[in-house]
PyMOL Python script that loads the backbone (N, CA, C, O; Angstrom):
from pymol import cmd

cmd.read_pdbstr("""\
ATOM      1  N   UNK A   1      -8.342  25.640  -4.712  1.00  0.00           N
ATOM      2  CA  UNK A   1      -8.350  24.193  -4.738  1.00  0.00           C
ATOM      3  C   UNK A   1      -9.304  23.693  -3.654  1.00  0.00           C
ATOM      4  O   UNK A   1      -9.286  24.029  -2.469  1.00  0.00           O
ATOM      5  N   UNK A   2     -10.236  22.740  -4.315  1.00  0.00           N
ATOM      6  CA  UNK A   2     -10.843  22.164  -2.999  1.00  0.00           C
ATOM      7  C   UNK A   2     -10.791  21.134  -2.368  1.00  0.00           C
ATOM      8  O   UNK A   2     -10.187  20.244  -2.967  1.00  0.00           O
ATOM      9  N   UNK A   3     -11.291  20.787  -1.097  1.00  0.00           N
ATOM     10  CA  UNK A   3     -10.724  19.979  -0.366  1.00  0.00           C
ATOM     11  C   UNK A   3     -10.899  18.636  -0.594  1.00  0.00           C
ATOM     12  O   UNK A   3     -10.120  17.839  -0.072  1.00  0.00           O
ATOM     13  N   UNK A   4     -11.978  18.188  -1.430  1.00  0.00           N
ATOM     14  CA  UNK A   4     -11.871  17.046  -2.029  1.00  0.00           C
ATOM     15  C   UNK A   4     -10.630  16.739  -2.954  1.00  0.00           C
ATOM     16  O   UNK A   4     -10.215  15.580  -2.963  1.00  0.00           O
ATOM     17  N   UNK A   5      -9.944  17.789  -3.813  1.00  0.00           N
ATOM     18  CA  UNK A   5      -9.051  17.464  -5.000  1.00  0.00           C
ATOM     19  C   UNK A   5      -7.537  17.778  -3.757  1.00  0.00           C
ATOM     20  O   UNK A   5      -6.331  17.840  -3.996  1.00  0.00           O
ATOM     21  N   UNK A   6      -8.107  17.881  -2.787  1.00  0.00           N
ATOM     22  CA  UNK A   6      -6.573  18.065  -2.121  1.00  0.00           C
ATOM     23  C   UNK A   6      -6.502  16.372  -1.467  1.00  0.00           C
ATOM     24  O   UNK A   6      -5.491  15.678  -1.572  1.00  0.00           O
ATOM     25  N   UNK A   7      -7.841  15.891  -0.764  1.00  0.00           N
ATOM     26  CA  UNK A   7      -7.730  14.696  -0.567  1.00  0.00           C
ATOM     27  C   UNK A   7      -7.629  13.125  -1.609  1.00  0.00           C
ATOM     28  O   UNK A   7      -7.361  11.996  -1.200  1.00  0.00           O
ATOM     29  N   UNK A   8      -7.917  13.519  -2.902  1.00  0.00           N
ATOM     30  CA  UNK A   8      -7.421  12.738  -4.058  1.00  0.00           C
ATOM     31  C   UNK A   8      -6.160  12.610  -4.141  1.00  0.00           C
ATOM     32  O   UNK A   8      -5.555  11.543  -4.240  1.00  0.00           O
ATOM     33  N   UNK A   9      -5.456  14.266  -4.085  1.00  0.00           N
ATOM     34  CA  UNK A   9      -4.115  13.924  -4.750  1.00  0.00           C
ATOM     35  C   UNK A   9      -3.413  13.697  -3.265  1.00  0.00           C
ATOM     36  O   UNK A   9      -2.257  13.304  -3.113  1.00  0.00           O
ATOM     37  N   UNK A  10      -3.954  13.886  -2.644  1.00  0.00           N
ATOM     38  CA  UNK A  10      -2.627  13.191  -1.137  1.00  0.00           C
ATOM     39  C   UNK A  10      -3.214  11.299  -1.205  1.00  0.00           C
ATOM     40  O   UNK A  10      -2.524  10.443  -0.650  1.00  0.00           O
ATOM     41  N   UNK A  11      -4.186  11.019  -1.759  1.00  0.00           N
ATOM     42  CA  UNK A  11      -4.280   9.501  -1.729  1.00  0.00           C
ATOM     43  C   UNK A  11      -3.319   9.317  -2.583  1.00  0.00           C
ATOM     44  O   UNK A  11      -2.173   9.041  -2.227  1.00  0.00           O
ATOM     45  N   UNK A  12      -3.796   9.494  -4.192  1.00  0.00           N
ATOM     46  CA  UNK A  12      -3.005   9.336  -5.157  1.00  0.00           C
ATOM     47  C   UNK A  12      -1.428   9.845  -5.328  1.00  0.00           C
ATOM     48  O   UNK A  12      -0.877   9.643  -6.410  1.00  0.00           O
ATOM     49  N   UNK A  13      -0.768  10.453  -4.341  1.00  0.00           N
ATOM     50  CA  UNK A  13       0.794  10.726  -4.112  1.00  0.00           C
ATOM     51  C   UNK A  13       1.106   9.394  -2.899  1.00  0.00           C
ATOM     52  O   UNK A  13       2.104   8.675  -2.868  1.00  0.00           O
ATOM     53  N   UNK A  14       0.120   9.363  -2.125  1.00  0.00           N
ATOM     54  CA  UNK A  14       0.321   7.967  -1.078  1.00  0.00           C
ATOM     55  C   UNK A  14       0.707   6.436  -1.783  1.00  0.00           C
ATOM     56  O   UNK A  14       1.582   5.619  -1.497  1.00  0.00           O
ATOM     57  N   UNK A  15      -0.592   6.445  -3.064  1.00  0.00           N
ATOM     58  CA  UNK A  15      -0.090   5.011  -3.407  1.00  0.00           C
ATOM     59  C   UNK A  15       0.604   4.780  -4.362  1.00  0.00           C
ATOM     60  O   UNK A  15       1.007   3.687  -4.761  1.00  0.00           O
ATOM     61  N   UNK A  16       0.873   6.348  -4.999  1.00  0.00           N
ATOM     62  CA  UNK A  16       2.404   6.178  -5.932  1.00  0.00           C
ATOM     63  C   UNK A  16       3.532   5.720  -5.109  1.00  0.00           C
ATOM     64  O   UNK A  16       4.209   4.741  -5.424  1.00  0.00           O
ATOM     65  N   UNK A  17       3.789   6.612  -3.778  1.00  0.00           N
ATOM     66  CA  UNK A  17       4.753   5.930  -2.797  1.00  0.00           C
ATOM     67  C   UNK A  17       4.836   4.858  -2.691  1.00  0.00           C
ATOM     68  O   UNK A  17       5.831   4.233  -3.058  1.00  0.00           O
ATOM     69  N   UNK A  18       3.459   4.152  -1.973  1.00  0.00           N
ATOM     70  CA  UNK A  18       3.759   2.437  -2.182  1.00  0.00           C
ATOM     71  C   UNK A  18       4.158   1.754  -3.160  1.00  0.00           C
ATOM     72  O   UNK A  18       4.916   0.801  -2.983  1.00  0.00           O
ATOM     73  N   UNK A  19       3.666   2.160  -4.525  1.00  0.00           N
ATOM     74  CA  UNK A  19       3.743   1.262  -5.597  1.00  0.00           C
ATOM     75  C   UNK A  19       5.454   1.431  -5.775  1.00  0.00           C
ATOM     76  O   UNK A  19       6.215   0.546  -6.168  1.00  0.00           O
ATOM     77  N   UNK A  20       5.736   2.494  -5.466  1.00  0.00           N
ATOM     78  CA  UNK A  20       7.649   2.501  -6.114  1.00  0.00           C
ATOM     79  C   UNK A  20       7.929   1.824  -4.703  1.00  0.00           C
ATOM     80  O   UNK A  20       8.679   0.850  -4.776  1.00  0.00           O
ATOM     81  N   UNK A  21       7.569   2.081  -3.706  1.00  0.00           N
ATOM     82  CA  UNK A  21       8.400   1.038  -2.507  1.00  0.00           C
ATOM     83  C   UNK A  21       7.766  -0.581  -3.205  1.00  0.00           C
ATOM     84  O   UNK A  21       8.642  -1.068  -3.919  1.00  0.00           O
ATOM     85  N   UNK A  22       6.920  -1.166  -3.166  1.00  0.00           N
ATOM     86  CA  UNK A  22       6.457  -2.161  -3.329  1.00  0.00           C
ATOM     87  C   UNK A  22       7.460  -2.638  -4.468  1.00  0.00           C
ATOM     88  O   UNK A  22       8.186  -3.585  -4.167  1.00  0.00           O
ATOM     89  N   UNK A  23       7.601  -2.022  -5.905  1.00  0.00           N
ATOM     90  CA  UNK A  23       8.315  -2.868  -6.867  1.00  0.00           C
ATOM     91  C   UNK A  23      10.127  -2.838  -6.205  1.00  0.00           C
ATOM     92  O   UNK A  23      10.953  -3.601  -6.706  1.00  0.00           O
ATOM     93  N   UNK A  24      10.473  -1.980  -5.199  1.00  0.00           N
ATOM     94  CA  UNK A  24      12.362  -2.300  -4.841  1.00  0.00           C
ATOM     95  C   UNK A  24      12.236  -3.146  -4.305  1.00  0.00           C
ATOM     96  O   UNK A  24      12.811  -4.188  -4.622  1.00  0.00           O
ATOM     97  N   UNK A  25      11.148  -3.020  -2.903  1.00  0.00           N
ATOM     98  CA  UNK A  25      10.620  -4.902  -2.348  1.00  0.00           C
ATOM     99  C   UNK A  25      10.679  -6.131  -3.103  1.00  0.00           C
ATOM    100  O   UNK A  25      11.068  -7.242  -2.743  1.00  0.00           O
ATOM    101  N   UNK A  26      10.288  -5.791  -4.063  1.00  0.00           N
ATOM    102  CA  UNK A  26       9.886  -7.030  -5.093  1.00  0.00           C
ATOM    103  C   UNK A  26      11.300  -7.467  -5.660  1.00  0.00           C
ATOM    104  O   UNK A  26      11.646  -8.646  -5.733  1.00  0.00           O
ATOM    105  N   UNK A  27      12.007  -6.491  -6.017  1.00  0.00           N
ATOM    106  CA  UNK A  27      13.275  -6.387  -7.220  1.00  0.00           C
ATOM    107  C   UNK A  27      14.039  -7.095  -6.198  1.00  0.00           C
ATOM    108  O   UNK A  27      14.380  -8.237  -6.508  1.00  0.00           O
ATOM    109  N   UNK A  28      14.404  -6.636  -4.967  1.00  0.00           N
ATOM    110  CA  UNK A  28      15.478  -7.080  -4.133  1.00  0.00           C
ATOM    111  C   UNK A  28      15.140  -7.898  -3.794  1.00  0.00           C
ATOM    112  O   UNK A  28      16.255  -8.411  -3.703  1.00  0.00           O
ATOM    113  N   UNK A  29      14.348  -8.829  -3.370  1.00  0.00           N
ATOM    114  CA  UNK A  29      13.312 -10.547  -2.993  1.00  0.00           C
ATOM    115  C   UNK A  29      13.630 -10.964  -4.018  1.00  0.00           C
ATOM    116  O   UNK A  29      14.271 -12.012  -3.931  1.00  0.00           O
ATOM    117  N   UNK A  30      13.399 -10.454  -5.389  1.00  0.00           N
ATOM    118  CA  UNK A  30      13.464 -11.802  -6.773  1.00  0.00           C
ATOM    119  C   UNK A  30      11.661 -12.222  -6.930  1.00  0.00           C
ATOM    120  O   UNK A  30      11.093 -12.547  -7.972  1.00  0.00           O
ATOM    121  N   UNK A  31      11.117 -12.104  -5.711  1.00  0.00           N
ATOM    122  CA  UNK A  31       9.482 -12.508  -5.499  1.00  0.00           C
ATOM    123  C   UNK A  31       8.437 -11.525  -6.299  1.00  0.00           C
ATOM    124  O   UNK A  31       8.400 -10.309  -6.107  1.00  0.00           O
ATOM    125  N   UNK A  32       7.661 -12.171  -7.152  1.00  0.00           N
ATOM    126  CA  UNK A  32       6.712 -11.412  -7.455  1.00  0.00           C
ATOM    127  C   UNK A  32       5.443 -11.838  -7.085  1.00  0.00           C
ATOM    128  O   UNK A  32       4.695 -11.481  -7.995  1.00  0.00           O
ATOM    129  N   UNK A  33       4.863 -12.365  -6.297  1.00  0.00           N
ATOM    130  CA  UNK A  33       3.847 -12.667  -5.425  1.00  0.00           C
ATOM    131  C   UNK A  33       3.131 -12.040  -4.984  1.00  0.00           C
ATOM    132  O   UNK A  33       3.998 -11.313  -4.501  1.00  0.00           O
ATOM    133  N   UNK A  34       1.787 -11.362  -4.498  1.00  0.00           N
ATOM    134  CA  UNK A  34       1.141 -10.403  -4.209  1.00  0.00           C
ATOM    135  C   UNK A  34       0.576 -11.665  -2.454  1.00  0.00           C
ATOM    136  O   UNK A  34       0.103 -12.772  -2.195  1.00  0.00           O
ATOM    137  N   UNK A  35       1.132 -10.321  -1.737  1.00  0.00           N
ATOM    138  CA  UNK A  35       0.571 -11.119  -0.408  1.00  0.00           C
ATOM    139  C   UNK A  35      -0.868 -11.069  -0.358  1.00  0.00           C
ATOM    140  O   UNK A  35      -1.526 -10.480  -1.216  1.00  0.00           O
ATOM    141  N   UNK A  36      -1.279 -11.562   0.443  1.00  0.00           N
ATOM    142  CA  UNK A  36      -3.011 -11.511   0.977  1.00  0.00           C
ATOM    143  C   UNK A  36      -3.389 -10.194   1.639  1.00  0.00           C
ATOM    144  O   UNK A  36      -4.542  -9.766   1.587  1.00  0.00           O
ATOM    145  N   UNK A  37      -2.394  -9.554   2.266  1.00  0.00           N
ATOM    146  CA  UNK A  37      -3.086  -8.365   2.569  1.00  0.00           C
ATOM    147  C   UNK A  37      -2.701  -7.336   1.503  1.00  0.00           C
ATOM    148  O   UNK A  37      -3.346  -6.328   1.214  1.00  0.00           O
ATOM    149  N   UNK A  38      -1.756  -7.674   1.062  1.00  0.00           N
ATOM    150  CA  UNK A  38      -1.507  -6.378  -0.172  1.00  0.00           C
ATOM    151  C   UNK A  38      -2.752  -6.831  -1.220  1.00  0.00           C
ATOM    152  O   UNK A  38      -3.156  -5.977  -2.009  1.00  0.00           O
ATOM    153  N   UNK A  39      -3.280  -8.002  -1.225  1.00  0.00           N
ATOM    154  CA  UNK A  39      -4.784  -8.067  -2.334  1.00  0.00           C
ATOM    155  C   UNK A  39      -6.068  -7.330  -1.903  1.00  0.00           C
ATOM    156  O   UNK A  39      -6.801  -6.584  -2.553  1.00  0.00           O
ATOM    157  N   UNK A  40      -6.148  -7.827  -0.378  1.00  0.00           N
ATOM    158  CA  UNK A  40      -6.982  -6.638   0.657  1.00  0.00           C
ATOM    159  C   UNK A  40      -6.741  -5.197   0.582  1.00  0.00           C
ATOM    160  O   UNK A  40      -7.817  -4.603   0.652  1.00  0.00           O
ATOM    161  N   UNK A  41      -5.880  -4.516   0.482  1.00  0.00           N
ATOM    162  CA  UNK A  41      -5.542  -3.657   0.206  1.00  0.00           C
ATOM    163  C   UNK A  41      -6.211  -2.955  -1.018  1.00  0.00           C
ATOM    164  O   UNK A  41      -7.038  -2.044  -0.993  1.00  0.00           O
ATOM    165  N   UNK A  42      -5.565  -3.699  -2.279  1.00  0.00           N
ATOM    166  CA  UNK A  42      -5.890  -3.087  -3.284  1.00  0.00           C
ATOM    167  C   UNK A  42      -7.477  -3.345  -3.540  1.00  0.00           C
ATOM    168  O   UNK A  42      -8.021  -2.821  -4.512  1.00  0.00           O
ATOM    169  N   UNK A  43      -8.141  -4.104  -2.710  1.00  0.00           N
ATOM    170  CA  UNK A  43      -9.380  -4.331  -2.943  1.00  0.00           C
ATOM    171  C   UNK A  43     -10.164  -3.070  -2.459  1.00  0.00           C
ATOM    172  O   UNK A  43     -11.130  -2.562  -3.029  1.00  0.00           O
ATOM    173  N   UNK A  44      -9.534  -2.634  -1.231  1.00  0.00           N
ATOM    174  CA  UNK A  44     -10.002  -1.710  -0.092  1.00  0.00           C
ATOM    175  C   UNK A  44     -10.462  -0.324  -1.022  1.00  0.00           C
ATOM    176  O   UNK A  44     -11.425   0.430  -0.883  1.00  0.00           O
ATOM    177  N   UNK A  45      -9.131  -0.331  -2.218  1.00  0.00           N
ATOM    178  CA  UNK A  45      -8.740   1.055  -2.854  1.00  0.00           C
ATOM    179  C   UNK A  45      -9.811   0.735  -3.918  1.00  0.00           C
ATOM    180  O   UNK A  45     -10.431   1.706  -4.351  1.00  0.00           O
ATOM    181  N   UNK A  46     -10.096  -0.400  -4.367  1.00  0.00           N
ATOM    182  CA  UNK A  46     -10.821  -0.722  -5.543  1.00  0.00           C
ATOM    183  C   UNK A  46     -12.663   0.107  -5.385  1.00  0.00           C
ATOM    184  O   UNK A  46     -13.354   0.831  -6.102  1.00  0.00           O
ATOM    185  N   UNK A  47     -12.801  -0.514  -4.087  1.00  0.00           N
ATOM    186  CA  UNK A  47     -13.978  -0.097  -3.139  1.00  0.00           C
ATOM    187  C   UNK A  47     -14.281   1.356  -2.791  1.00  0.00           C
ATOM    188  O   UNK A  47     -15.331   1.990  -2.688  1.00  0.00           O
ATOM    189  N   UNK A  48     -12.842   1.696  -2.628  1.00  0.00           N
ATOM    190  CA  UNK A  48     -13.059   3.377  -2.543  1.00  0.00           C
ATOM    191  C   UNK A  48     -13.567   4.319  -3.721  1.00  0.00           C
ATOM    192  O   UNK A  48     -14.448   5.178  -3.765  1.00  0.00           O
ATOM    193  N   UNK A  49     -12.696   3.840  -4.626  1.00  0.00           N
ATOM    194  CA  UNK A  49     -13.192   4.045  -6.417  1.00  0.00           C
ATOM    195  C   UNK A  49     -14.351   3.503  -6.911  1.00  0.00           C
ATOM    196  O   UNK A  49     -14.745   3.905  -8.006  1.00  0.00           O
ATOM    197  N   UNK A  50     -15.036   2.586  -6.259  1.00  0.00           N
ATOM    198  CA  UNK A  50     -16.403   2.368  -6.692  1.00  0.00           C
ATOM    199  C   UNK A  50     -17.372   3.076  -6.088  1.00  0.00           C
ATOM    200  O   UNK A  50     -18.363   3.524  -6.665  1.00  0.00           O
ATOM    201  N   UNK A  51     -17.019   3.240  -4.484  1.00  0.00           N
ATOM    202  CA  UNK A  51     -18.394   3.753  -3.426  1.00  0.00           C
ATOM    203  C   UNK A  51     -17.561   5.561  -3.297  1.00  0.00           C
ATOM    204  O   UNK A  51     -17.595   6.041  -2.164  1.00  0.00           O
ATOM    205  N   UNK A  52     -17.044   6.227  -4.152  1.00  0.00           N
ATOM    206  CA  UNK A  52     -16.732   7.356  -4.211  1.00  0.00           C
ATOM    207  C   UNK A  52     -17.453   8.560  -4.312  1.00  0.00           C
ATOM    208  O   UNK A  52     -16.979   9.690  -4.188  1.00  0.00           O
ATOM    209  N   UNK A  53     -18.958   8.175  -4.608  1.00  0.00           N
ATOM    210  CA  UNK A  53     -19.675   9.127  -4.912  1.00  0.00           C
ATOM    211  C   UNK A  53     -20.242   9.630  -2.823  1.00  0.00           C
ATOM    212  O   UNK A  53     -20.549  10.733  -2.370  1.00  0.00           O
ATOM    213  N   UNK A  54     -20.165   8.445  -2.202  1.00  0.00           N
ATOM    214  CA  UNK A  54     -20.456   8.970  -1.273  1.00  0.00           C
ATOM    215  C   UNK A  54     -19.098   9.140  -0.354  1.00  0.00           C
ATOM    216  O   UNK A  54     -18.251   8.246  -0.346  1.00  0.00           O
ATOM    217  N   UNK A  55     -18.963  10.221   0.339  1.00  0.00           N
ATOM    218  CA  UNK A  55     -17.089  10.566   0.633  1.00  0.00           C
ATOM    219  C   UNK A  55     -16.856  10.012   1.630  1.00  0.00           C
ATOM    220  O   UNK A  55     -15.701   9.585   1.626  1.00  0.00           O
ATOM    221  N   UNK A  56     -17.483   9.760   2.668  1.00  0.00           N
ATOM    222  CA  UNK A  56     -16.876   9.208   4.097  1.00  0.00           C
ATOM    223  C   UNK A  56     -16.885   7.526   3.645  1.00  0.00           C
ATOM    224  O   UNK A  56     -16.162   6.826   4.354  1.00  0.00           O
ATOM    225  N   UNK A  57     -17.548   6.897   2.661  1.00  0.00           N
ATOM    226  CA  UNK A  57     -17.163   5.332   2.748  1.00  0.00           C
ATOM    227  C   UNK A  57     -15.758   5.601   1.607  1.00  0.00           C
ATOM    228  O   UNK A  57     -14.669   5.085   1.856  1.00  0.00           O
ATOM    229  N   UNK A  58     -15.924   6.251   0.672  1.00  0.00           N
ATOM    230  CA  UNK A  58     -15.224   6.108  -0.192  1.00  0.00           C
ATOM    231  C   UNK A  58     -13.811   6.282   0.473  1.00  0.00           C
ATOM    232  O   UNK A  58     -13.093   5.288   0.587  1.00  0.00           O
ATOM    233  N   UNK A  59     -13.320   7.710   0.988  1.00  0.00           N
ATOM    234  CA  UNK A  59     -12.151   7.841   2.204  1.00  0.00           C
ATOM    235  C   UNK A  59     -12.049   6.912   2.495  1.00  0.00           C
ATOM    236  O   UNK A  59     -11.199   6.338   1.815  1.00  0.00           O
ATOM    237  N   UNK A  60     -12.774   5.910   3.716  1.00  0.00           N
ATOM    238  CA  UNK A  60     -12.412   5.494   4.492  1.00  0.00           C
ATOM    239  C   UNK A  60     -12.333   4.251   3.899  1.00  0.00           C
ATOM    240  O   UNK A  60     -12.146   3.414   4.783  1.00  0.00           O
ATOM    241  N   UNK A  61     -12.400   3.676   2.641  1.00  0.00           N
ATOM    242  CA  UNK A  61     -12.120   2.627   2.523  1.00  0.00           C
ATOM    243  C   UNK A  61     -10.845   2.900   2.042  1.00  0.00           C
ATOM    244  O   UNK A  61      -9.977   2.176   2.530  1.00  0.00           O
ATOM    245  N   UNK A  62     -10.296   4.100   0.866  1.00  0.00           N
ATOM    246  CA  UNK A  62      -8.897   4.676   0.726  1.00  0.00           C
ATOM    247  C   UNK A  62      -8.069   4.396   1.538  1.00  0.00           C
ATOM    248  O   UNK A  62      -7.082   3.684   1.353  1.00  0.00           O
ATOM    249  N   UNK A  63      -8.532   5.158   2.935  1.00  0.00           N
ATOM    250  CA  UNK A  63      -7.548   4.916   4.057  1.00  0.00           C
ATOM    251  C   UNK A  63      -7.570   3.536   4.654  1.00  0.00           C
ATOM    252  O   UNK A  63      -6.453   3.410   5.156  1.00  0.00           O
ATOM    253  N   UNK A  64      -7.943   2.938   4.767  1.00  0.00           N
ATOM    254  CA  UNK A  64      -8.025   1.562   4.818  1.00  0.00           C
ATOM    255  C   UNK A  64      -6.956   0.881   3.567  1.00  0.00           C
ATOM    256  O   UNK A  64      -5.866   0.358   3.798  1.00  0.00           O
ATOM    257  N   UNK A  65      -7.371   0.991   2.687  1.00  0.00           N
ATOM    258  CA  UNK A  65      -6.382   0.204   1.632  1.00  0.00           C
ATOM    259  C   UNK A  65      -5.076   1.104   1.353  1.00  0.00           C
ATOM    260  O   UNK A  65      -4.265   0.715   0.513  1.00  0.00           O
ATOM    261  N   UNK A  66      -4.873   2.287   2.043  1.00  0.00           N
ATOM    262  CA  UNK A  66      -3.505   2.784   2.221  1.00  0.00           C
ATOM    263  C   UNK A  66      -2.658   1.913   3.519  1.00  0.00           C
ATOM    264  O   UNK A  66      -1.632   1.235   3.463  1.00  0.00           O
ATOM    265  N   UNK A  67      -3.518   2.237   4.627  1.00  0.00           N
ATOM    266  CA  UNK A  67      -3.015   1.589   5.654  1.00  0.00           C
ATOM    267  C   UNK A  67      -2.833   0.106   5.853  1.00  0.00           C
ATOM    268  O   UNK A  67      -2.243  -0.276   6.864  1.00  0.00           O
ATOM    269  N   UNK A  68      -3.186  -0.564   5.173  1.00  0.00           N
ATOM    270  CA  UNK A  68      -3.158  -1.762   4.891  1.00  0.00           C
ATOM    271  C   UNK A  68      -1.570  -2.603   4.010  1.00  0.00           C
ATOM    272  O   UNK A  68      -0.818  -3.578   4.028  1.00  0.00           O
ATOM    273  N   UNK A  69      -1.844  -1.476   3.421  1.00  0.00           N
ATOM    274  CA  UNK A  69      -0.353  -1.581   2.150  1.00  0.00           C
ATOM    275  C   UNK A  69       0.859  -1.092   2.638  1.00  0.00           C
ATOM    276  O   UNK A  69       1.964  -1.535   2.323  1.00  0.00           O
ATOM    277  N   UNK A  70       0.590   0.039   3.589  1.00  0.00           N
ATOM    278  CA  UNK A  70       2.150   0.168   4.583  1.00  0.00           C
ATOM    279  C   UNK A  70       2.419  -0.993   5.552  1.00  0.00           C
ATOM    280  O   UNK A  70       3.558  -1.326   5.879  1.00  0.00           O
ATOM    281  N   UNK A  71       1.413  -1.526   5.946  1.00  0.00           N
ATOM    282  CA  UNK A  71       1.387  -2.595   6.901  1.00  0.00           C
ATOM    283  C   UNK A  71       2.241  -3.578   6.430  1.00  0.00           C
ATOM    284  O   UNK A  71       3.231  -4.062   6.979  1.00  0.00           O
ATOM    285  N   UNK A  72       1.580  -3.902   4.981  1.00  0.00           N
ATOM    286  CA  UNK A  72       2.104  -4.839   4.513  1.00  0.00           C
ATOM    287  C   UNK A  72       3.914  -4.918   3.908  1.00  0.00           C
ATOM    288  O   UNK A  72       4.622  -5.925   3.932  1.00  0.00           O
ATOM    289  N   UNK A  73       4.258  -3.709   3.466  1.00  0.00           N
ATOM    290  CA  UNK A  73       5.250  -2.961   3.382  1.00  0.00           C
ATOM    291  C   UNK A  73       6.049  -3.333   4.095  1.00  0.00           C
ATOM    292  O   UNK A  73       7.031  -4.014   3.801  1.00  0.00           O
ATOM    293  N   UNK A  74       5.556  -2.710   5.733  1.00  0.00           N
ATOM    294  CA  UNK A  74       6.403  -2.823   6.684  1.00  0.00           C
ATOM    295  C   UNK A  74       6.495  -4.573   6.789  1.00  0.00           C
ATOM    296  O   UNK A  74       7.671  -4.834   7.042  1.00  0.00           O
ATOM    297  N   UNK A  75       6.007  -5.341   6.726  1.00  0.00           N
ATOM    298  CA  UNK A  75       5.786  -6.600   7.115  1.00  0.00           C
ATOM    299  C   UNK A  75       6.809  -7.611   6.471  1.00  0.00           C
ATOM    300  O   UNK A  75       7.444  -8.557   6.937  1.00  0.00           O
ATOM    301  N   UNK A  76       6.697  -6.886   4.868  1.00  0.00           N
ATOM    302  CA  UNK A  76       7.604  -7.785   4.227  1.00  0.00           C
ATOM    303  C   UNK A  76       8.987  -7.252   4.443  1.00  0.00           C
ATOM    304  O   UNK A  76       9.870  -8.109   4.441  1.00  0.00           O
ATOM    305  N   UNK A  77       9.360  -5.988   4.632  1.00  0.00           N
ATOM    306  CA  UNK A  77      10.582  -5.434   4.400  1.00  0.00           C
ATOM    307  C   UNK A  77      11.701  -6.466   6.079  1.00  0.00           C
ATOM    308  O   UNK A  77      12.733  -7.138   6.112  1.00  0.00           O
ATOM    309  N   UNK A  78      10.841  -6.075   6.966  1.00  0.00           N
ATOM    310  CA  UNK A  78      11.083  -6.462   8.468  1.00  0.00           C
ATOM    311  C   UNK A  78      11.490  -8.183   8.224  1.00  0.00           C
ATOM    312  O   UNK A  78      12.423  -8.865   8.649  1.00  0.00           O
ATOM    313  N   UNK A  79      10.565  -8.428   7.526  1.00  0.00           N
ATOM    314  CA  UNK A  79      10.420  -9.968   7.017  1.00  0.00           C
ATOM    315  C   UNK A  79      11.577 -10.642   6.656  1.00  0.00           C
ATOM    316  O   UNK A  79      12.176 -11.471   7.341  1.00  0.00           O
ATOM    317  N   UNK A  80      11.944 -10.134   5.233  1.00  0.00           N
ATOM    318  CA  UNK A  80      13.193 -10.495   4.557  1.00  0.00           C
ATOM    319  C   UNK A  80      14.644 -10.044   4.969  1.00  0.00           C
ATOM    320  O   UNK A  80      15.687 -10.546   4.547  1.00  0.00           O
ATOM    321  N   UNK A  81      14.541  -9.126   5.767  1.00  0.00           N
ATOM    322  CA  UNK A  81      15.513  -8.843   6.689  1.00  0.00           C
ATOM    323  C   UNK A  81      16.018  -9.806   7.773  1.00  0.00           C
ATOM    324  O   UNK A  81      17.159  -9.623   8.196  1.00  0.00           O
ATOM    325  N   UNK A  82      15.505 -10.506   8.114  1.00  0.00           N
ATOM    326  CA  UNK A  82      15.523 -11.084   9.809  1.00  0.00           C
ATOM    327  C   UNK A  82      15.909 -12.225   9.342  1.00  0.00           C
ATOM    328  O   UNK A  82      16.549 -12.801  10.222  1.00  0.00           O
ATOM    329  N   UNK A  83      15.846 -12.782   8.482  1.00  0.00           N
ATOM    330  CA  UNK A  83      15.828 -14.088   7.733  1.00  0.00           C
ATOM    331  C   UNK A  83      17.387 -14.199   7.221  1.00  0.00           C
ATOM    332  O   UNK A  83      17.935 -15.301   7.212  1.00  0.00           O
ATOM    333  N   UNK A  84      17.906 -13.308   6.901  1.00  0.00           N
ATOM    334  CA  UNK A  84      19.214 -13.180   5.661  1.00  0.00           C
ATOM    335  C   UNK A  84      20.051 -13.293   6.859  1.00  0.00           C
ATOM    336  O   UNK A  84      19.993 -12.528   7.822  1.00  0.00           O
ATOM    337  N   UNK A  85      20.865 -14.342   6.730  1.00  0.00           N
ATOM    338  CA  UNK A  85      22.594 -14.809   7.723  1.00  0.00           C
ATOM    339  C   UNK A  85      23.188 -13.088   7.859  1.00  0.00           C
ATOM    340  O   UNK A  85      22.995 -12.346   6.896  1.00  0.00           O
ATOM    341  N   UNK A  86      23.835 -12.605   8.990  1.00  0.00           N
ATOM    342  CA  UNK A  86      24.423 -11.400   9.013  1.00  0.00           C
ATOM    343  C   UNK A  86      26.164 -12.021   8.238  1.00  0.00           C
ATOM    344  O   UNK A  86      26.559 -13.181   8.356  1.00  0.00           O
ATOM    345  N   UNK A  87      26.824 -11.064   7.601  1.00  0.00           N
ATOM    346  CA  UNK A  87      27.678 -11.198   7.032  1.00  0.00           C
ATOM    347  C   UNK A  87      28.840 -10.997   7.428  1.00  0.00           C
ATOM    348  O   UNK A  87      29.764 -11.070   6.618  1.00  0.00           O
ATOM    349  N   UNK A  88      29.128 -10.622   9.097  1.00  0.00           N
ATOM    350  CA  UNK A  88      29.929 -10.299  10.089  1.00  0.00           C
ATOM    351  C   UNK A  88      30.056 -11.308  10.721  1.00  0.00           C
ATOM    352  O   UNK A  88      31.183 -11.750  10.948  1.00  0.00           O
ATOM    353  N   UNK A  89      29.035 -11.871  11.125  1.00  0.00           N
ATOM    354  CA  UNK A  89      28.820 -12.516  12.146  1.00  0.00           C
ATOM    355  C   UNK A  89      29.279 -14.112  11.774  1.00  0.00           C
ATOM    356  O   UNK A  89      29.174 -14.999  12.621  1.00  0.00           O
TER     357      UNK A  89
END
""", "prot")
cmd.dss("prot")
cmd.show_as("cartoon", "prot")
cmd.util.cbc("prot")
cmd.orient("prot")
């Protein structure tokens, strides 16, 4: 296996992860809204798939629109949390 098809499928296992975290986010909010950085994101990935023929922009825009989408992840999850009345309290 080479090291390019090892770095495809660890992108492509990365943003399967997001995409199943992203839709329980969504399900448990009721929100189907695409934030501004999750559009950056997928733009980032869009960019990687276009400028792919050359590997260090193509990567690094990957990793960019991976890291972008955990960000955002983390952002909303932290988000909708902090907000909701505690049920003890």
């Amino acid at each position: 296996m080479s090291d390019t098809t090892v770095y495809v499928a660890i992108a492509v296992g990365a943003l399967a992860i997001l995409a199943i975290g992203a839709v329980v986010v969504w399900r448990r909010d009721g929100s189907t809204s695409i934030t501004p950085l999750a559009g950056l994101a997928f733009g980032c990935v869009a960019c990687g798939i276009v400028f792919g023929d050359d590997r260090v922009v193509g990567y690094s825009f990957f990793a960019a629109g991976i890291t972008l989408a955990v960000i955002d992840t983390v952002r909303r999850s932290r988000g909708s949390g902090s907000s909701r009345p505690h049920a003890g309290a």
